[in-house]
C-alpha positions in Angstrom: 12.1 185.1 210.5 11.7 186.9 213.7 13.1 190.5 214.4 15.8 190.7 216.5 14.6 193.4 219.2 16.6 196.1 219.1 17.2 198.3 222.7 18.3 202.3 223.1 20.5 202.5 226.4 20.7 206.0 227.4 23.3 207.2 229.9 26.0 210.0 230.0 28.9 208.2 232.0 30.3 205.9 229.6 30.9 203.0 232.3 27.4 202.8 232.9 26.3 202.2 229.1 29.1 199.5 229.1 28.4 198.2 232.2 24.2 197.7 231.1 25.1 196.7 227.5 27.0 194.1 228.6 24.0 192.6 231.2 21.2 192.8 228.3 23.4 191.2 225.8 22.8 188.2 226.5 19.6 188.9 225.6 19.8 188.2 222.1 19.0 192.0 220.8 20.7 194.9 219.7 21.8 197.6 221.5 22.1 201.4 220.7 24.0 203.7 223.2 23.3 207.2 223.2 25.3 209.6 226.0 22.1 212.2 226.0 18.9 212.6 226.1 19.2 215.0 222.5 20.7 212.0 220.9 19.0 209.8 221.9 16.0 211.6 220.5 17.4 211.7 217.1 18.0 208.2 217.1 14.4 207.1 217.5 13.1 207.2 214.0 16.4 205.9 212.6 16.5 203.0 215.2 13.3 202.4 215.7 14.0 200.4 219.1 11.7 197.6 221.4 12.9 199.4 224.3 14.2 202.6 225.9 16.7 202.1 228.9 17.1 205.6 230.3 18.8 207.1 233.1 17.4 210.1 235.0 20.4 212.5 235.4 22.1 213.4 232.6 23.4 216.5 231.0 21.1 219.0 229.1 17.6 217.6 229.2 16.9 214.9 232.3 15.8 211.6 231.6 12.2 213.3 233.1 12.3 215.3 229.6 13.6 212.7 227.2 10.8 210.4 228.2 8.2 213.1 227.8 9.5 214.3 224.6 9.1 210.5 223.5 5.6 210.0 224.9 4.8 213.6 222.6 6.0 211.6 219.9 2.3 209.6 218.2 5.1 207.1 216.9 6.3 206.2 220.0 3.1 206.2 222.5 3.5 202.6 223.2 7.2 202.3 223.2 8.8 200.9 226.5 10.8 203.2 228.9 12.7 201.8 231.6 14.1 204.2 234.1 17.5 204.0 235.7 18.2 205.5 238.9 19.4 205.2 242.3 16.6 207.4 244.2 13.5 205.9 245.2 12.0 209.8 245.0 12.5 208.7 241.1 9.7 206.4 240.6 6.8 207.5 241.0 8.1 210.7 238.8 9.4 208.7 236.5 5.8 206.3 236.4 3.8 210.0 236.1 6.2 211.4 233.1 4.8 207.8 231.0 7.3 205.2 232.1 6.9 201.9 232.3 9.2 200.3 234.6 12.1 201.0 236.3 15.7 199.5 237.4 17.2 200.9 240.9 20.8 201.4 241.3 23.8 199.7 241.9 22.1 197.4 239.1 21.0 193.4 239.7 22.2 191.5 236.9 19.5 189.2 237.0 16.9 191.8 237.6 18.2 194.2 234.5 17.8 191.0 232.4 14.4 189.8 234.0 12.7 193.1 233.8 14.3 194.2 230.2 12.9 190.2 228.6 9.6 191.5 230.5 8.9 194.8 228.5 10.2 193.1 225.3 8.0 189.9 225.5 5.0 193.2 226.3 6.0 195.0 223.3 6.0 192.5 221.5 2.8 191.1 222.5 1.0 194.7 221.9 2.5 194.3 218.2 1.7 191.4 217.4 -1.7 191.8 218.5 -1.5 195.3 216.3 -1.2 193.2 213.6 -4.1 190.5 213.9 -6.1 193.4 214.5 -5.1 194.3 211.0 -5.5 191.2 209.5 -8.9 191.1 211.1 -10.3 193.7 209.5 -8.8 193.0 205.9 -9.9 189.1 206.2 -13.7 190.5 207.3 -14.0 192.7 203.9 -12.2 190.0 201.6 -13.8 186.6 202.8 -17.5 187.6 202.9 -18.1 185.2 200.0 -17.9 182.0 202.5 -18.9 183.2 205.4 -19.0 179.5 207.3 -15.6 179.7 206.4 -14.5 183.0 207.5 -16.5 182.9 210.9 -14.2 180.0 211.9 -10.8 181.1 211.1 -12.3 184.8 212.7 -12.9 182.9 215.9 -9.6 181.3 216.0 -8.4 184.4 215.7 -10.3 186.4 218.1 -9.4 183.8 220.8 -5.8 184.5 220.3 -6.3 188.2 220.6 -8.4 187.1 224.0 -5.4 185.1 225.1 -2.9 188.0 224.0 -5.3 190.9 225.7 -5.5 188.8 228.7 -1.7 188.1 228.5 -1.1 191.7 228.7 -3.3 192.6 231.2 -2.0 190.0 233.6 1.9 191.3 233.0 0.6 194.4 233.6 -0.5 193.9 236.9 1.6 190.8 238.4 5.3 191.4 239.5 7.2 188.7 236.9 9.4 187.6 239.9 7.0 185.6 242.5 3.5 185.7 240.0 1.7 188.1 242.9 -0.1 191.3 242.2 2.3 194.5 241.9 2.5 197.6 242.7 0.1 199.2 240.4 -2.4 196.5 241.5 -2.0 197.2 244.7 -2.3 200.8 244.6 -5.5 200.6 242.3 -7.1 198.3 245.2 -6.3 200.3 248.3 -7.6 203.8 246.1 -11.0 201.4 245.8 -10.8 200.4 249.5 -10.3 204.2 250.1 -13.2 205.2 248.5 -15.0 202.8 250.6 -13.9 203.9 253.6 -14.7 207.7 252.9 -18.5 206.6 251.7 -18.8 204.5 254.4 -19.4 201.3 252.9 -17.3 198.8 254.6 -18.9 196.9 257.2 -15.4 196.3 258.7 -12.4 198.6 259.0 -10.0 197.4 256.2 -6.3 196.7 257.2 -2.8 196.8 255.2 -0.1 194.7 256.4 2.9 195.4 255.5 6.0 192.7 255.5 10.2 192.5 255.9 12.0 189.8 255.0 14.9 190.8 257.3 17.2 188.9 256.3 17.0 189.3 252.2 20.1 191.3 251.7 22.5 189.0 253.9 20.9 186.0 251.2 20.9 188.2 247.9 24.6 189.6 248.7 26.0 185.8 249.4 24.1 183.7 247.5 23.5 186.0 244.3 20.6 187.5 242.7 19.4 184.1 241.7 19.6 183.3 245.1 17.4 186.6 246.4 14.7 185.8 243.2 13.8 182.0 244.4 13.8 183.4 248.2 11.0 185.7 246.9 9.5 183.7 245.2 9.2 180.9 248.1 8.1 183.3 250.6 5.6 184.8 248.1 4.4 181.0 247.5 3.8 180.8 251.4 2.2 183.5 252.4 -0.2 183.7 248.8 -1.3 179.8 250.6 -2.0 181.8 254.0 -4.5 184.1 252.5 -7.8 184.4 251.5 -8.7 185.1 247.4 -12.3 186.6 248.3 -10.9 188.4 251.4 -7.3 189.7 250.7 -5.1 190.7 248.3 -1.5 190.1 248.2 1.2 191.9 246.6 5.0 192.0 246.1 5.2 195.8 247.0 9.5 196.4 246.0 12.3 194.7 246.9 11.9 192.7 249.9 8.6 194.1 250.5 5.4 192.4 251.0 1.8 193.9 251.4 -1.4 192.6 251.9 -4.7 194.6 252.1 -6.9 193.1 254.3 -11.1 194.2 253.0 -13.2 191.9 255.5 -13.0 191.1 258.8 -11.3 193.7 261.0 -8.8 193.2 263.4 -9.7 189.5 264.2 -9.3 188.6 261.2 -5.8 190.2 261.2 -4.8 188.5 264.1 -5.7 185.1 262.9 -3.9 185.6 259.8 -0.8 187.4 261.9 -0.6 183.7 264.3 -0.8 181.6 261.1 1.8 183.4 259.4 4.2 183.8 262.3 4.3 180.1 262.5 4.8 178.8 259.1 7.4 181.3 258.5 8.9 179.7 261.9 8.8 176.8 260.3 10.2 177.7 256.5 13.5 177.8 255.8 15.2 178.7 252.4 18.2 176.4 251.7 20.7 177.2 248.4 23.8 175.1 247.1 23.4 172.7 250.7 23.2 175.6 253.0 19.9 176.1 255.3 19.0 179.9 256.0 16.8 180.5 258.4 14.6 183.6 257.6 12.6 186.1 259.8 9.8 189.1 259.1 9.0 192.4 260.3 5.4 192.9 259.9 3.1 195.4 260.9 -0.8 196.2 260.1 -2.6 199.2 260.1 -6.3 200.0 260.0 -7.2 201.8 256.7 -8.9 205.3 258.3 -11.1 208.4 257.3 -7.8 210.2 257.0 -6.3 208.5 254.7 -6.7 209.8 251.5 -4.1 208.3 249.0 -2.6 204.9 248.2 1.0 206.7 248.6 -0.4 208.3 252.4 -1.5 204.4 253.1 2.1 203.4 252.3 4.4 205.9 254.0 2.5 206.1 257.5 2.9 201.3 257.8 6.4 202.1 256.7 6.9 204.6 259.4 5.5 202.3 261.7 7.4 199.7 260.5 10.7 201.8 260.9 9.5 202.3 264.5 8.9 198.9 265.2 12.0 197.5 263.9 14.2 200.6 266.2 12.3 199.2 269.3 13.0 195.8 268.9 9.0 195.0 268.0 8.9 192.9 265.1 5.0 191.9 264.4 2.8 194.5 265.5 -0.8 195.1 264.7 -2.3 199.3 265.2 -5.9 198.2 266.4 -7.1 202.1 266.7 -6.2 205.0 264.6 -5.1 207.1 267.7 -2.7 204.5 267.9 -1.0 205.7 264.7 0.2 208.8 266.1 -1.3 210.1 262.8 -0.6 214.1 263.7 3.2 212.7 264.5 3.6 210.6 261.5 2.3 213.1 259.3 4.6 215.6 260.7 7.3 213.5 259.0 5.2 213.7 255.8 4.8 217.1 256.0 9.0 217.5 256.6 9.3 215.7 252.9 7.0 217.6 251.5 8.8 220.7 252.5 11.9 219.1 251.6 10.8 218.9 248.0 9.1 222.1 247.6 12.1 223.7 249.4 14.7 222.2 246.3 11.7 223.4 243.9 11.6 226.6 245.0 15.2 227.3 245.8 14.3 227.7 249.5 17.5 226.4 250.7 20.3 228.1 251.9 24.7 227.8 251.7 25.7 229.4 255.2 30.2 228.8 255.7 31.8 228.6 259.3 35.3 229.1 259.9 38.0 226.5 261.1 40.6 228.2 262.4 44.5 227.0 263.9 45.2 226.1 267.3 48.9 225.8 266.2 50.7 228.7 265.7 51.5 228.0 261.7 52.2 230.2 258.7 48.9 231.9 257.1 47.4 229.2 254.7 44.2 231.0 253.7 40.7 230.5 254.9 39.4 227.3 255.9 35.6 226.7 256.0 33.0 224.2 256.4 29.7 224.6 253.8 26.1 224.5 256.6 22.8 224.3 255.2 19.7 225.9 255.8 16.6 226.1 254.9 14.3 228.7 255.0 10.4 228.9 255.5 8.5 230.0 253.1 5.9 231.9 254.8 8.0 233.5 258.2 11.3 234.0 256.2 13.1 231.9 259.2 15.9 230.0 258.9 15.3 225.9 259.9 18.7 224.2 260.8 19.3 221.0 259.8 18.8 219.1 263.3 14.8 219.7 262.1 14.5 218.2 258.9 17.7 215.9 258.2 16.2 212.7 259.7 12.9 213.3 257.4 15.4 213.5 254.2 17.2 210.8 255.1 13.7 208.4 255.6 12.4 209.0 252.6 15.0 208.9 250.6 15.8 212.2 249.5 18.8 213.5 251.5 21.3 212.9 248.6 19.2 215.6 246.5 20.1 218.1 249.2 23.8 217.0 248.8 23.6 217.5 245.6 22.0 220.7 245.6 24.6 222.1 248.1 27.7 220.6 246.2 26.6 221.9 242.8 25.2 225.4 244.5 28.5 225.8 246.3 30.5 225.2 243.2 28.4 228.1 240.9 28.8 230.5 244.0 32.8 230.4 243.8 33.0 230.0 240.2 30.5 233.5 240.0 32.7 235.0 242.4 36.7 234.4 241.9 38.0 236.7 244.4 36.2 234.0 247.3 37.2 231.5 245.7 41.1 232.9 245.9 40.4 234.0 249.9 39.9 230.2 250.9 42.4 227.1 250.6 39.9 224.5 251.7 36.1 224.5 251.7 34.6 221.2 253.5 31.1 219.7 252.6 29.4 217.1 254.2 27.9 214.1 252.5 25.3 211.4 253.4 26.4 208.3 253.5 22.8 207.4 251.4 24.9 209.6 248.8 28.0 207.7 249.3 26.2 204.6 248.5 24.8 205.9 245.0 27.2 204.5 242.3 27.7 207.9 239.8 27.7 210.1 243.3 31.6 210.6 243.1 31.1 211.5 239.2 28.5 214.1 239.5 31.2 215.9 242.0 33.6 215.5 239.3 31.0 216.7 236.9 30.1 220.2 238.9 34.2 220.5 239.0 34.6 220.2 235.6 31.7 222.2 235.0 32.6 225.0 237.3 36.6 225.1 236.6 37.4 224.8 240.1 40.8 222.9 241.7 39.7 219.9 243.6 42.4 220.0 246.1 40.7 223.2 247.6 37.6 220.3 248.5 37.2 218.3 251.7 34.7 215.7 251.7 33.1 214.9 255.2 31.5 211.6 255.7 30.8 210.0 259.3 33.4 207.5 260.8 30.4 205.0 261.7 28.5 205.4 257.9 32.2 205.0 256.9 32.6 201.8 258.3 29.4 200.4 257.7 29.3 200.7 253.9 33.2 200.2 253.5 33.5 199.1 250.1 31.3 202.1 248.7 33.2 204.4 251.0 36.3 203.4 249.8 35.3 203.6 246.4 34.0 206.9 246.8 37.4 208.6 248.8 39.9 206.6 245.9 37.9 208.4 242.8 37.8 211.4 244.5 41.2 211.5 245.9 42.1 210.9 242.2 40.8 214.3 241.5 42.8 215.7 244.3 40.0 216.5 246.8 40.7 215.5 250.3 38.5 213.3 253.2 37.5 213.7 256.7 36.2 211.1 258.9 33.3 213.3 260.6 32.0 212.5 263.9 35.3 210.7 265.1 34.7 209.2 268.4 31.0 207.9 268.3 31.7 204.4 266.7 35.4 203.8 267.7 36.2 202.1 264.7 38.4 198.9 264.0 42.3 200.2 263.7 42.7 197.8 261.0 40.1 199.3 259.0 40.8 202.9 259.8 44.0 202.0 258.4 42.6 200.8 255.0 40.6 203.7 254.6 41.8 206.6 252.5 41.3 209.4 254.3 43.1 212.5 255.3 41.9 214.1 258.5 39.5 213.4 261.6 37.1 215.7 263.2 36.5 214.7 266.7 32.5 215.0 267.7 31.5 217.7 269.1 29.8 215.9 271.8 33.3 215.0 273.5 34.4 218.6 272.7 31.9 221.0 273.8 32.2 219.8 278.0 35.7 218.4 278.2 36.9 221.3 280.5 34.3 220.3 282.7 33.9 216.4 281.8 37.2 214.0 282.4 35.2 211.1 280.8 34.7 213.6 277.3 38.6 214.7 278.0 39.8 211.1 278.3 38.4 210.6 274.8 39.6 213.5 272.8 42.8 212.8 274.8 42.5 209.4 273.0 41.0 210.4 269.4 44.0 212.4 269.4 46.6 210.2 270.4 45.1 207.6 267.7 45.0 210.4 264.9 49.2 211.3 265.5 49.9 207.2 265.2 47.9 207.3 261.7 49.8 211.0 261.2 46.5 212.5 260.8 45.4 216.2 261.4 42.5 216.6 263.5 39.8 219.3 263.8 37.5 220.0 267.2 34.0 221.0 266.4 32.4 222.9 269.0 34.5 225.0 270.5 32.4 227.1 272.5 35.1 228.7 275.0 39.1 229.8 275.6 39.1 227.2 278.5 38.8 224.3 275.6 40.9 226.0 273.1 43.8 225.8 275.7 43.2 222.3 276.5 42.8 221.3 272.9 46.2 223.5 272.6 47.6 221.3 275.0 46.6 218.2 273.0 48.1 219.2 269.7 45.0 219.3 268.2 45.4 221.2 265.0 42.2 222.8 264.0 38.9 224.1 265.7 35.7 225.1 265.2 32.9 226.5 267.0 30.8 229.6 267.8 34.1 231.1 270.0 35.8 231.7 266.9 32.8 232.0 264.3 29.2 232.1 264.3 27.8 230.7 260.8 26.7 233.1 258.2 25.6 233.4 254.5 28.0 232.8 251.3 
């Protein structure tokens, strides 16, 4: 009879280890929970599971850690590890720690399942060949007596190790969804191309193209995740047709990402396959439960150059192009020199995530506090501040403001890290010192809305609360009104469990967007900060007066407080006076310094 597989989940919010046991049981295996990474350790040899699922942040040691500590373990070299997260920044950590997959977060149903049956049917592949091997080598000592005998059942059974080693290798380096090279594939091909390049080898320059189906999400959110899988695998069907096998090499890169690395021909042979692709996806249309979708690509190419030197390099600077493309409108464009790559730019915004990281390594970022102060004559409620970030340069000791490297943590992916860092650095500096924590009554923190999105963000703020013994109704919670908006069901999500814990919202950046009414008014927040675009000129500006004039008027009908930022003179603080505008901030009454 055949083992039921057995699977580890490990996770420290409760929901989540619900939420996945429920997906995978349908599976047909059993599941062990375990809410750390400790536990789940000491469940190993007494479970002796087909699978690890394991989340990245967790309490004591990180799901980075646990999979090491596993991987230490002889027993468990070849076990599967699936990591759970929401950051891309993650994955390739989590690939270098000895993982072997991963799942992104908010979890795909059909995607948990599909990649979970993947690493099961692997595992069990690897043991079961484990075991021929044995039998192999017991049958070869015992049946030397017949040996016409023995070399035929030996050669059935080295052709079904063949067929199991080939088996393996081919899950190994397809992407189980559309049947097309993955990632790993893909990056072992451009490192050979690269090597190429730098030797001078190539008679052609080699090309990567990189492809967006633009309109995957609208498809995958209406249609389901079954929907999304056969889209891919469709559009992976029709552009595999398009190329060559002795020429290119094509790839589901993530999500609804394409790539295809181009060795021979140059740039004509680019173009030709650019005008052959632009018309059969023209002419392809994806249709689900009777309705016809009609789909569209971004897709840009970029000559592989002496300066590239790593598969990750190749992949950053065509997504930075394609980012630039898509913001101009352009969606098919082919770089035909390297100048054209605005390389020293582009790696500028490499070289800001770099920093980035190294900066939350080393602890080179900074809490700075401004002051709001009343424009209403009121009885003394304690200090208000707002939380600024900095980060300092490692070599001149300068402080960088966030205008400089914001954008760059937000493009690749790793601006919720900083909001984390300051939320949890914040918290520690109050808790170590109790007499500023009793000066202030509310301390306001601004948050991404690429946090707000991430599922256990509103928990880890609970988390550092609980952790840190601090009252949540001192916290304000900044988001932007046009992020708000945008991602409404997350952002409402994210104000209701918070406002459970008593912490307040702000809508930051009123004025920008000019939201809906209606869905200001189904939004659960509790003050509005007015940009300080409209702000810092409106004694000078009637346009910028008219608005905050407006904002204003709109904050009293939703009996809202509103704040000013940028209050740079005594002219504005009368007008905002004038107003009733409650609050203010700005360099007249406070210039930012340390906590």
């Amino acid at each position: 009879m055949k083992k039921i597989p057995t699977v580890l989940i490990v996770d420290d919010v409760p929901e989540n280890l619900r939420v996945l046991n429920d997906v995978i049981a349908a599976l047909n295996c059993t599941v062990v929970v375990a809410n750390s990474g400790e536990r789940a350790l000491a469940l190993l040899d007494r479970t002796e599971p087909c699978l690890v699922l394991l989340d990245v942040m967790m309490g004591g040691i990180d799901g980075f850690e646990t999979c090491q500590k596993i991987r230490a373990n002889p027993k468990f070299k070849d076990l599967p590890v699936v990591f759970v997260t929401a950051l891309v920044d993650d994955i390739s950590r989590g690939f270098e720690v000895g993982g072997n997959d991963y799942i992104s977060k908010p979890i795909r149903v059909e995607e948990v399942r599909s990649r979970v049956a993947h690493q099961l049917e692997r595992f069990n592949l690897m043991n079961e060949l484990k075991d021929l091997n044995l039998e192999l080598e017991e049958k070869v000592r015992e049946r030397t007596a017949d040996l016409n005998l023995v070399n035929r059942n030996l050669r059935k059974e080295v052709n079904e190790r063949r067929y199991m080693q080939d088996r393996l290798n081919y899950l190994a380096q397809h992407d189980f969804v559309t049947q097309l090279y993955n990632r790993d594939a893909l990056d072992e091909h451009i490192t050979h191309i690269i090597s190429g390049v730098q030797s001078k080898s190539n008679a052609h320059t080699p090309y990567f193209i990189l492809i967006d189906i633009n309109e995957f999400r609208l498809i995958n959110d209406a249609c389901g995740c079954i929907a999304g899988d056969e889209l891919l695998h469709q559009f992976a069907s029709l552009i595999n047709e398009l190329c060559s096998p002795q020429r290119d090499f094509c790839t589901r890169l993530s999500g609804d990402k394409f790539a295809i690395a181009v060795g021979r021909g140059g740039v004509e042979a680019v173009e030709s396959l650019f005008r052959i692709m632009t018309q059969r996806i023209e002419d392809f249309s994806f249709v689900w439960d009777g309705r016809q979708f009609r789909t569209s690509v971004t897709t840009v190419a970029i000559p592989i150059t002496l300066e590239m030197v790593s598969f990750e390099q190749v992949i950053m600077l065509a997504d930075e192009v394609s980012y630039s493309s898509k913001k101009s409108g352009v969606h098919s464009r082919i770089v035909k020199n390297a100048s054209d790559l605005g390389y020293e730019e582009r790696r500028g915004n490499l070289n800001w995530g770099l920093r980035i990281v190294d900066g939350l390594a080393k602890n080179l970022f900074e809490v700075h506090f401004q002051q709001v102060l009343p424009l209403t004559k009121a009885e003394d409620i304690g200090k208000k501040i707002e939380i600024l970030v900095r980060l300092k340069d490692e070599k001149s000791g300068e402080l960088i403001y966030p205008n400089d490297f914001i954008r760059a943590a937000e493009r690749f992916g790793i601006i919720s890290k900083i909001d984390r860092w300051v939320i949890s650095h914040t918290m520690r500096q109050f808790s170590e010192r109790p007499h500023l924590w009793e000066e202030v009554s509310q301390v306001a923190l601004n948050v991404s809305a690429l946090s707000v999105r991430e599922t256990d963000f509103a928990h880890f703020i609970i988390e550092q609360l609980d952790i840190y013994q601090l009252d949540g109704r001192k916290f304000c919670f900044e988001i932007t009104e046009t992020e708000a908006l945008n991602n409404f069901v997350d952002t409402r999500r994210f104000m209701s469990l918070l406002h459970e814990r008593g912490c307040s919202i702000a809508l930051d950046d009123f004025g920008t967007g000019f939201s809906s009414f209606a869905y200001l008014m189904d939004l659960p927040f509790d003050l509005i900060k007015i940009d300080g675009i409209f702000v810092k000129d409106m004694h000078l500006n009637a346009i910028h007066y008219g608005m905050v004039d407006s904002i204003v008027k709109l904050a009293k009908m939703l009996d809202k407080p509103v704040v000013a930022e940028f209050v740079e003179n005594q002219e504005i603080v009368l007008q905002l006076q004038e107003l009733g505008v409650e609050w203010g901030q700005g360099y007249h009454f406070h210039k930012p310094e340390k906590l």
